[in-house]
MIDOSE-1310 file (N, C-alpha, C; in nm, 2 decimals, decimal comma, always signed):
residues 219
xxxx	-3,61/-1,17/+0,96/-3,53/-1,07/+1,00/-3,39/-1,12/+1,03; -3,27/-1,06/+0,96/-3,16/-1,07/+1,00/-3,10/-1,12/+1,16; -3,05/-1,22/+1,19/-3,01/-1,22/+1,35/-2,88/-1,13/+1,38; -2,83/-1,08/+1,23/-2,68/-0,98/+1,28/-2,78/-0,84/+1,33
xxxx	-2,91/-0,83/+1,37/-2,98/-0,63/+1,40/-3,12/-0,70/+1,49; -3,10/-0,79/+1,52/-3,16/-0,87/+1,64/-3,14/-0,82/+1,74; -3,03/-0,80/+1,82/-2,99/-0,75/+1,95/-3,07/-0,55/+1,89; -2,99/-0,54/+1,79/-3,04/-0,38/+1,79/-3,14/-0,34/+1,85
xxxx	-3,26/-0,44/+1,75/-3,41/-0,42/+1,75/-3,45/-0,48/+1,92; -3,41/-0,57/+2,01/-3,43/-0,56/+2,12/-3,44/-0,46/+2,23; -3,27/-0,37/+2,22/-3,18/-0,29/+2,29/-3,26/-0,21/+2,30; -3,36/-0,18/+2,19/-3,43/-0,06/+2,19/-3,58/-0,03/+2,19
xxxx	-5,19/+4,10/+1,25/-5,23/+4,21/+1,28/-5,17/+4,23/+1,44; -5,00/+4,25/+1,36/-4,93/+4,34/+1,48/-4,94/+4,27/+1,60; -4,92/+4,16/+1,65/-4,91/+4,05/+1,80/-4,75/+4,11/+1,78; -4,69/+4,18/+1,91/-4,53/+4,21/+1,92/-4,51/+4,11/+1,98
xxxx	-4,63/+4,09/+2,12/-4,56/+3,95/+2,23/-4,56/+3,83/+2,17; -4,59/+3,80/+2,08/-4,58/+3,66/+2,00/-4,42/+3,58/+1,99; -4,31/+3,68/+1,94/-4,21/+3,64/+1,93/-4,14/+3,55/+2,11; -4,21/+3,68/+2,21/-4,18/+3,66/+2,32/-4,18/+3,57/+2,36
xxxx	-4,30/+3,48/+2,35/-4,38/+3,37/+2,46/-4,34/+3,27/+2,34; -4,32/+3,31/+2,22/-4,26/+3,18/+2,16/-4,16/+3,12/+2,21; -4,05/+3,20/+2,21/-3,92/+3,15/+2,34/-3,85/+3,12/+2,44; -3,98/+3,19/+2,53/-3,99/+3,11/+2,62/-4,08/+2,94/+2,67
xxxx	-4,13/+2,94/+2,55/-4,23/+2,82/+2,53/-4,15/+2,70/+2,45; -4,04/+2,74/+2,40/-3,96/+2,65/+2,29/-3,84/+2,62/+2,33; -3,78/+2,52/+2,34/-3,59/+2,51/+2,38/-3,52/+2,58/+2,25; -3,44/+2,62/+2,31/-3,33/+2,72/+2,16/-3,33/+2,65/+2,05
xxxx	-3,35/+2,53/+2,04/-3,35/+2,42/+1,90/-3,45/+2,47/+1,83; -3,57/+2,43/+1,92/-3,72/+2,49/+1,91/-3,73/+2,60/+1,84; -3,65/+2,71/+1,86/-3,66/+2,84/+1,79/-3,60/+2,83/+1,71; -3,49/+2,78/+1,68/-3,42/+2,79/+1,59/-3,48/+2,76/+1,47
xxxx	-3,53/+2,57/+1,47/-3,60/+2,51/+1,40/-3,68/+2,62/+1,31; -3,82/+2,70/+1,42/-3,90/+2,77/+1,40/-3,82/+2,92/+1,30; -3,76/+2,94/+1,37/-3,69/+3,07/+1,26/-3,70/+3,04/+1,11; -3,58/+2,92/+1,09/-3,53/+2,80/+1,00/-3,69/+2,83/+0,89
xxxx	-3,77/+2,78/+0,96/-3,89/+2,75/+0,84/-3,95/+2,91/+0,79; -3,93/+2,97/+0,87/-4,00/+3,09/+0,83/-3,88/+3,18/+0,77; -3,76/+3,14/+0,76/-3,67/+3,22/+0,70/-3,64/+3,24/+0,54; -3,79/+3,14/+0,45/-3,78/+3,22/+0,37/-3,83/+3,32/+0,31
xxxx	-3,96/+3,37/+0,40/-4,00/+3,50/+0,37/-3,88/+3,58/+0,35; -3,80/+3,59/+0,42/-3,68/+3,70/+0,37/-3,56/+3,65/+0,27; -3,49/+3,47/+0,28/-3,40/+3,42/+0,21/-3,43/+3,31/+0,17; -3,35/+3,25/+0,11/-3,36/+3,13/+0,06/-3,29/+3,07/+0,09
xxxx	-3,30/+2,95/+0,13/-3,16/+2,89/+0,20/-3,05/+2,90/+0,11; -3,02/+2,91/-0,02/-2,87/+2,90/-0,07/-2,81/+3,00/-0,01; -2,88/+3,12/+0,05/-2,78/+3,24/+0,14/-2,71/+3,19/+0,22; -2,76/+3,07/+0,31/-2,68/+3,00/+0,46/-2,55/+2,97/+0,38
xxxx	-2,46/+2,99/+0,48/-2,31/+2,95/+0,44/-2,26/+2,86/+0,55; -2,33/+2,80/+0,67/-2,30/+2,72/+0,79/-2,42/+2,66/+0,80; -2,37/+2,51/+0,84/-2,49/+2,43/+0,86/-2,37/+2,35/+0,99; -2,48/+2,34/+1,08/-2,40/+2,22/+1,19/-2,56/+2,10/+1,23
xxxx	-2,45/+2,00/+1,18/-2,57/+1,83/+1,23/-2,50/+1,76/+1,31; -2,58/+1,66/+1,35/-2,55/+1,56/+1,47/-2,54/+1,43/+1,34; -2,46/+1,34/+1,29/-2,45/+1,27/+1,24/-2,40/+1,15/+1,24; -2,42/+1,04/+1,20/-2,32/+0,92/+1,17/-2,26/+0,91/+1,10
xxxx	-2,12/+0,86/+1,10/-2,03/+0,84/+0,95/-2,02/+0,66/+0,98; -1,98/+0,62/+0,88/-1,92/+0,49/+0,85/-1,75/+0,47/+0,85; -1,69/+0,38/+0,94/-1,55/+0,40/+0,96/-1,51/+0,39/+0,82; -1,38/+0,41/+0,79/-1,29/+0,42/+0,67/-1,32/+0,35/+0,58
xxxx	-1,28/+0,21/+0,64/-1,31/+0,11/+0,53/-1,45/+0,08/+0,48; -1,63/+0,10/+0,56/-1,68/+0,09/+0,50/-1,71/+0,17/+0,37; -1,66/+0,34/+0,43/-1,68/+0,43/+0,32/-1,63/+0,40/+0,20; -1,51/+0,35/+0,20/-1,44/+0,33/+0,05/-1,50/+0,21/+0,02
xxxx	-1,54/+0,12/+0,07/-1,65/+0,02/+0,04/-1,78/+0,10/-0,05; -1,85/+0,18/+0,02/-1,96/+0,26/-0,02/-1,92/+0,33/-0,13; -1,84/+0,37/-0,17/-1,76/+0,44/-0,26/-1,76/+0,37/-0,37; -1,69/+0,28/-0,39/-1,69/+0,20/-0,49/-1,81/+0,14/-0,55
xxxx	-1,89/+0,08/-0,47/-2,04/+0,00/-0,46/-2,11/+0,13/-0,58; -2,07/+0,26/-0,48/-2,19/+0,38/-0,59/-2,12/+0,43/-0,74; -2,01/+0,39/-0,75/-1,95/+0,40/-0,89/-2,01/+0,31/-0,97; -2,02/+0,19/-0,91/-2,05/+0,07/-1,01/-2,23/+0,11/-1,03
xxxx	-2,29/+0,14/-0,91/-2,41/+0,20/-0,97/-2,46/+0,28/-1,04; -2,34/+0,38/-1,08/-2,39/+0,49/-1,10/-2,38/+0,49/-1,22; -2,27/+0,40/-1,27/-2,25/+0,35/-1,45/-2,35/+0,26/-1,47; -2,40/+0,21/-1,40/-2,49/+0,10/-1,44/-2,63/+0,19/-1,47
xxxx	-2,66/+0,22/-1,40/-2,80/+0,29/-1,41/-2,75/+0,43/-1,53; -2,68/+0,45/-1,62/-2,62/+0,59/-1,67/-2,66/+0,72/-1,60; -2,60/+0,71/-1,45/-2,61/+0,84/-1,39/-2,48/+0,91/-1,42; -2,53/+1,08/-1,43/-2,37/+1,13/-1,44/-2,37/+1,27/-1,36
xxxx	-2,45/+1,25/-1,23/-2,41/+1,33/-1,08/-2,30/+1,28/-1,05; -2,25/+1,41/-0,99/-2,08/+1,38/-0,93/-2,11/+1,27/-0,76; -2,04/+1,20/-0,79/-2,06/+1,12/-0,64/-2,00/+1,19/-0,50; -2,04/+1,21/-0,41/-2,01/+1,25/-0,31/-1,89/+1,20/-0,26
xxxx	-1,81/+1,25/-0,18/-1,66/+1,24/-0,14/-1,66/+1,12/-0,02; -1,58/+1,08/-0,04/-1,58/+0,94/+0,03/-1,61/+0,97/+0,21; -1,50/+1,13/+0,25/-1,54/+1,14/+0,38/-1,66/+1,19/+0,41; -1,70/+1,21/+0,31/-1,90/+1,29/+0,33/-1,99/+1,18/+0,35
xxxx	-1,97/+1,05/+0,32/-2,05/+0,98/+0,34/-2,10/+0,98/+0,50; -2,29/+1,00/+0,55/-2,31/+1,01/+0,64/-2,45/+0,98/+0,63; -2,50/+0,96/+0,79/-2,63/+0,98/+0,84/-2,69/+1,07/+0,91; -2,77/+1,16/+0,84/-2,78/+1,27/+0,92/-2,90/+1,19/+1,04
xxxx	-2,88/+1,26/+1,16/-2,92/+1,24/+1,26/-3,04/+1,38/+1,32; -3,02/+1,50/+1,31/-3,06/+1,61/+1,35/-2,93/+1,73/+1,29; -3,02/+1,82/+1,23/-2,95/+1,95/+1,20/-2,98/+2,07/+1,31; -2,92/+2,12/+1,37/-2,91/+2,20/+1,48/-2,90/+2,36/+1,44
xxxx	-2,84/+2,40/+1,33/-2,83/+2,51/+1,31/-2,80/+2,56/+1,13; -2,86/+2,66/+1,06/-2,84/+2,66/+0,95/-2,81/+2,82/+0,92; -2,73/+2,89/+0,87/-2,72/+3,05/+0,89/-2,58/+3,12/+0,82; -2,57/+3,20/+0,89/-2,44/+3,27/+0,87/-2,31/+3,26/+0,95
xxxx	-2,23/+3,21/+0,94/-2,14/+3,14/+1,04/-2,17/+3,08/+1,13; -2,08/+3,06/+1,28/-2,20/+2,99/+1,40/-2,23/+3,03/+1,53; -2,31/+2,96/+1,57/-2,32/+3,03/+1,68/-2,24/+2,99/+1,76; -2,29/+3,10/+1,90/-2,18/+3,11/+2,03/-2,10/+2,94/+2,07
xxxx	-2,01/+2,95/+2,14/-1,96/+2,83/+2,18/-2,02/+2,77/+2,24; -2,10/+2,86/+2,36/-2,20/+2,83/+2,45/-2,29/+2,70/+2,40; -2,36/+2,76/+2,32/-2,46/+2,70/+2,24/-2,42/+2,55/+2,18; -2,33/+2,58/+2,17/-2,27/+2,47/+2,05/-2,26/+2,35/+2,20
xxxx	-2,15/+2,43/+2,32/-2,13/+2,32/+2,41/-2,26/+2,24/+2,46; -2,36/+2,32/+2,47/-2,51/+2,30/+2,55/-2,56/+2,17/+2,45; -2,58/+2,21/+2,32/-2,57/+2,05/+2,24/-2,54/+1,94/+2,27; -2,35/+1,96/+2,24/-2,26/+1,80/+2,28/-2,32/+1,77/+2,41
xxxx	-2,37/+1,88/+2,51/-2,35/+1,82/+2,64/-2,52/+1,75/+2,69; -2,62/+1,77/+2,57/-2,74/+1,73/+2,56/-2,70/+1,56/+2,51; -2,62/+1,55/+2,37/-2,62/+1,46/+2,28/-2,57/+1,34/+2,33; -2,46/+1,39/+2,46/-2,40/+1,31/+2,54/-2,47/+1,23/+2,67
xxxx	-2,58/+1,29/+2,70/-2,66/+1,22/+2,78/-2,78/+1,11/+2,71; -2,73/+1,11/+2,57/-2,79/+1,01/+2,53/-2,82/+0,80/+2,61; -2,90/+0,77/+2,67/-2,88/+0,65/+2,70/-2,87/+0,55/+2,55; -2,79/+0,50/+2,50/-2,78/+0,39/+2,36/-2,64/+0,37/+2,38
xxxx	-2,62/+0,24/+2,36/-2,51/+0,18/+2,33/-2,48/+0,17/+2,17; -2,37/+0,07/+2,13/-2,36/+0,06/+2,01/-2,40/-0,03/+1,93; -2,45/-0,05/+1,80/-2,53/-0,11/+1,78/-2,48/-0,16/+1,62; -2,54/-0,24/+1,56/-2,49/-0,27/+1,39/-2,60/-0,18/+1,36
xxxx	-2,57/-0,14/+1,19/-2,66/-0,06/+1,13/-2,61/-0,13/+0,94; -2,72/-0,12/+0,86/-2,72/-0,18/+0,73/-2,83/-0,11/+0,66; -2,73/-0,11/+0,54/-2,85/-0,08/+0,43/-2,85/-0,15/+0,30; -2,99/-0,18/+0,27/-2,95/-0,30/+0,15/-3,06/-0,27/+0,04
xxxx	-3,10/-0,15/+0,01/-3,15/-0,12/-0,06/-3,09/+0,04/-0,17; -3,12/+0,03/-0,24/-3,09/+0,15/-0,32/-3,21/+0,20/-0,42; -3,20/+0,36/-0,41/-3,32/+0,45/-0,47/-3,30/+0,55/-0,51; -3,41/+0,60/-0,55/-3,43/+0,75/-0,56/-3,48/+0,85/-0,50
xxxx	-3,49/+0,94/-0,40/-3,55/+1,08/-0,37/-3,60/+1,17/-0,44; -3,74/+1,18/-0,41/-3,76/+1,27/-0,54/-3,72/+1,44/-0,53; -3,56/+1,46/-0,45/-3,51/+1,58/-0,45/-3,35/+1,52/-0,58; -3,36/+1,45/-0,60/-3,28/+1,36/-0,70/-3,16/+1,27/-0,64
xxxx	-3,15/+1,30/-0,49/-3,06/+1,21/-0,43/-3,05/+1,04/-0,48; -2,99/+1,00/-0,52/-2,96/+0,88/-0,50/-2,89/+0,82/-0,39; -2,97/+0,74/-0,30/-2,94/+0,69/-0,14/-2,93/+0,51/-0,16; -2,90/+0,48/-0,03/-2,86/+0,36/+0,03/-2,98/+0,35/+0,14
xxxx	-3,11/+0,31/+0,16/-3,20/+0,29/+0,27/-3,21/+0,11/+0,34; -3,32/+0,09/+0,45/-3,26/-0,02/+0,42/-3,42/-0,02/+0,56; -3,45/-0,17/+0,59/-3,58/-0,16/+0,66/-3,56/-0,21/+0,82; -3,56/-0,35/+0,87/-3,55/-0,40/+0,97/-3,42/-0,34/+1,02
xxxx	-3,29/-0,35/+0,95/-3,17/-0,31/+0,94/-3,11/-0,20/+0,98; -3,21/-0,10/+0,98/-3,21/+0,02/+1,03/-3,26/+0,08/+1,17; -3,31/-0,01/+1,24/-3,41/+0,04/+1,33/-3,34/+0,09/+1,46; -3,19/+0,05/+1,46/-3,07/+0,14/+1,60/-3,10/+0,25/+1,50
xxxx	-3,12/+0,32/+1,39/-3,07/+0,47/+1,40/-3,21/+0,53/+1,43; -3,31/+0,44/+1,39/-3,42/+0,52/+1,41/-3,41/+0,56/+1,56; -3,41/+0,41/+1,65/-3,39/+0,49/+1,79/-3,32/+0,59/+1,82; -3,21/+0,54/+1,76/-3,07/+0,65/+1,83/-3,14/+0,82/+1,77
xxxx	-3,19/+0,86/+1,61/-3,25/+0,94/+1,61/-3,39/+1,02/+1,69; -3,43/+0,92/+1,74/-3,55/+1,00/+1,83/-3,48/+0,99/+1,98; -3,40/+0,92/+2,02/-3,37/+0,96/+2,11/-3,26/+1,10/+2,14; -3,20/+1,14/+2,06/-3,12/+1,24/+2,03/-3,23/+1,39/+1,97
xxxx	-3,34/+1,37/+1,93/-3,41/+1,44/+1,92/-3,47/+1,54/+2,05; -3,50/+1,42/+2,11/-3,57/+1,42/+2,26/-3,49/+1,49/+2,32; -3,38/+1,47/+2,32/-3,23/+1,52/+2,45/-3,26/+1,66/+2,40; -3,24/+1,69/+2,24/-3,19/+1,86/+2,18/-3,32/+1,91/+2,25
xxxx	-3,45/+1,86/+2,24/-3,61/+1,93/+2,25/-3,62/+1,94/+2,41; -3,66/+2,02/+2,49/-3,71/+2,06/+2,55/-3,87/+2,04/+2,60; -3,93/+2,01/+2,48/-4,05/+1,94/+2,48/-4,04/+1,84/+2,37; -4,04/+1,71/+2,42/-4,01/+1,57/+2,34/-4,15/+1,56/+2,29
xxxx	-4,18/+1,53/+2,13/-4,30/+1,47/+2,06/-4,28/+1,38/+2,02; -4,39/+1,31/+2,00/-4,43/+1,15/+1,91/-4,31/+1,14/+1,83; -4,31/+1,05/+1,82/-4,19/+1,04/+1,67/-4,23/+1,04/+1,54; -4,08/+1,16/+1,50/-4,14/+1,19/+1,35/-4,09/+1,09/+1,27
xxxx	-4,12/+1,15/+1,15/-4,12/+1,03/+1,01/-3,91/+1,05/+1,00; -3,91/+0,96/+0,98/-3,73/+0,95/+0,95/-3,69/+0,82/+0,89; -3,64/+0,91/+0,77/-3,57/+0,77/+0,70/-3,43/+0,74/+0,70; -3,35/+0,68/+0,78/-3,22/+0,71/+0,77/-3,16/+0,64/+0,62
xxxx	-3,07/+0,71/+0,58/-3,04/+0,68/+0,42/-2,89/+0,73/+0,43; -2,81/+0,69/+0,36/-2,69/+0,70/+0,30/-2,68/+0,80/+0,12; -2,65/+0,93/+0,18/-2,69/+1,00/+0,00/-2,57/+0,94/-0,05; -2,54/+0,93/-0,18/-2,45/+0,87/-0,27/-2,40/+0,98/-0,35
xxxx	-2,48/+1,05/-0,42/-2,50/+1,16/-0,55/-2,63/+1,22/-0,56; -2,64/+1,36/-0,67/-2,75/+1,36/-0,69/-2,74/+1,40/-0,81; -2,86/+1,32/-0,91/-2,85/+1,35/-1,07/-3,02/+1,34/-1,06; -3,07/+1,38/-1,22/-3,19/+1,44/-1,28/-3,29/+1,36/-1,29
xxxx	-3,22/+1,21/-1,32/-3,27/+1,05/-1,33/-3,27/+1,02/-1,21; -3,41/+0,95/-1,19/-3,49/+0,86/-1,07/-3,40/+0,74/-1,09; -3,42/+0,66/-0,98/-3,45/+0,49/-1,02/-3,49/+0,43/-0,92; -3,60/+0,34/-0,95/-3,66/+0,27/-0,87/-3,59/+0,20/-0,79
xxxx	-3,67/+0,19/-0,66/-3,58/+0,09/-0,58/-3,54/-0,03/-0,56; -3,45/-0,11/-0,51/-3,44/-0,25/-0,57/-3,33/-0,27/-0,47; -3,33/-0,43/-0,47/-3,22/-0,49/-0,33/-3,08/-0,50/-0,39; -2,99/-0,39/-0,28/-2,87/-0,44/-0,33/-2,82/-0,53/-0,21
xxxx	-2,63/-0,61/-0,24/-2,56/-0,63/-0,12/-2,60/-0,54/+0,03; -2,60/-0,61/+0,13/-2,57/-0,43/+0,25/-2,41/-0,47/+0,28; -2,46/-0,31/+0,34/-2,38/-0,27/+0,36/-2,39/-0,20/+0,52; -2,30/-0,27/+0,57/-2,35/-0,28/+0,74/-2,19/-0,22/+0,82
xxxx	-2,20/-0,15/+0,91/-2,13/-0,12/+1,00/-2,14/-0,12/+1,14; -2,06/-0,10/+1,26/-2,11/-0,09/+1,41/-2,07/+0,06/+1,40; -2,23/+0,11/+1,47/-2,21/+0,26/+1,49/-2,17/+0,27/+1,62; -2,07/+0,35/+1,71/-2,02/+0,38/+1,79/-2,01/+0,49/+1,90
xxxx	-2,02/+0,62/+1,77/-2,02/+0,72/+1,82/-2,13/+0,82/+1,71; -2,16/+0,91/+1,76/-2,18/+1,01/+1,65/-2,13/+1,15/+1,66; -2,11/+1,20/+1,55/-2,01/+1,33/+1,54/-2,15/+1,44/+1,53; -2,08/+1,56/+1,55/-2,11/+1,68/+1,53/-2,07/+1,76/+1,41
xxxx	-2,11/+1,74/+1,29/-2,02/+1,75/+1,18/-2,07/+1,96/+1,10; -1,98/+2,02/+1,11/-2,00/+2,15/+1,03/-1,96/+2,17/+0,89; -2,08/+2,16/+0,82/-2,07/+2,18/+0,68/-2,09/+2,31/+0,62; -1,98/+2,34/+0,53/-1,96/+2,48/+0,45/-2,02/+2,46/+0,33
xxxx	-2,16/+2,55/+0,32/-2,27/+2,52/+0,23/-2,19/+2,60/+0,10; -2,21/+2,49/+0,02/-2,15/+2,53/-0,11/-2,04/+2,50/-0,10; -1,92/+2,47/-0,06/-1,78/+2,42/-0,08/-1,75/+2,31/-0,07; -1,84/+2,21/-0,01/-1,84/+2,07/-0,05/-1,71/+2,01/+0,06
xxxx	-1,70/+2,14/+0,17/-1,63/+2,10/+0,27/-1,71/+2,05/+0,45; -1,66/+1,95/+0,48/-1,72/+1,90/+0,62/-1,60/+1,92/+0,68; -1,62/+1,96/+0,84/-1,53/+1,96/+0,92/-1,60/+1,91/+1,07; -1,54/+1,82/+1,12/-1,58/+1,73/+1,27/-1,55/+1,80/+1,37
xxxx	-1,66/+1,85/+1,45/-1,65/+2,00/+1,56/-1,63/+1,86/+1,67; -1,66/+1,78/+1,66/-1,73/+1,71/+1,84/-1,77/+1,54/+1,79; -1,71/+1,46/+1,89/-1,73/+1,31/+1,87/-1,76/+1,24/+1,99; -1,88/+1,18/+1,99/-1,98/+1,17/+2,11/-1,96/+1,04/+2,11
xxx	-1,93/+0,96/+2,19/-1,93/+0,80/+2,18/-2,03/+0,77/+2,27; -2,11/+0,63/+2,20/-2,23/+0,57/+2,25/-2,21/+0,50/+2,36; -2,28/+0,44/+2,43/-2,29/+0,34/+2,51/-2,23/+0,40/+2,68
């Protein structure tokens, strides 16, 4: 194992009352979450036009770093998905909300002010692997190298939940593009940064626009 993610890996039939006692049994995430999965009996997610997540980005220079790295991949392998925008590059951490505009301020403040009680400092984070998803993503994953976000992710889970569970499966990944062709996975250079902070980032579903509501600094 790497000694530059050494410290990382140290550091860390008609029931009406149903809806009722759901809510008050679940933290607002909780419900939300729960709505979220059951909302396609009536839609399909391409209806949502607001998504807000808890995220990591990569400072400037690594992204145009990352940027360049996924062009050269993406001719190499004959991919011809549009690459994602240099400021999009991110790690999603937790998605909080998915819908029709957003919600109250309230809400939104009650988040930051959960996300902010995070105990984690700052940590290096790398990825040195590249793949495929079989939703067509082409990503950046990575193993030992990763293990501050996995924390940072369940610990930021914990904070939003109300009632904290085992930890789920999470793979933090870096999306690049997405095209029709797989490719197996295989070792690239990494690509490593110190995470600092993580943002609150609001994405306009379908316009391929992000906009930074909230910037939570670690440690």
């Amino acid at each position: 194992m790497s000694a530059l993610f050494g410290a990382t890996i140290e550091t860390f039939g008609g029931r009406q009352p149903l809806a009722p006692r759901l809510e008050q049994g679940l933290s607002r995430l909780g419900v939300d979450r729960f709505r979220r999965r059951h909302a396609g009996l009536r839609r399909t997610k391409q209806d949502f036009t607001d998504r807000l997540f808890f995220a990591v980005l990569p400072d400037a220079e690594t992204a145009e770093r990352i940027s360049e790295r996924a062009a050269t991949w993406r001719a190499a392998h004959g991919l011809t998905g549009r690459l994602l925008k240099t400021g999009h590059f991110h790690v999603t951490l937790a998605t909080v909300h998915e819908g029709h505009g957003l919600p109250d301020a309230d809400e939104i403040d009650g988040w930051l002010a959960r996300a902010g009680e995070i105990p984690m400092p700052s940590f290096r984070v790398g990825f040195d692997r590249l793949m495929s998803f079989a939703n067509g993503a082409l990503v950046l994953t990575g193993d030992d190298s990763t293990v501050g976000m996995e924390v940072l992710q369940q610990r930021l889970s914990d904070s939003l939940d109300d009632t904290p569970r085992p930890a789920r499966r999470y793979t933090p990944h870096v999306t690049l593009l997405y095209d029709g062709r797989h490719i197996e996975a295989e070792p690239v250079e990494p690509i490593a940064w110190t995470v600092r902070e993580i943002v609150l980032v609001h994405s306009l579903i379908g316009q391929t626009t992000h906009r930074h509501v909230a910037r939570i600094p670690l440690g």
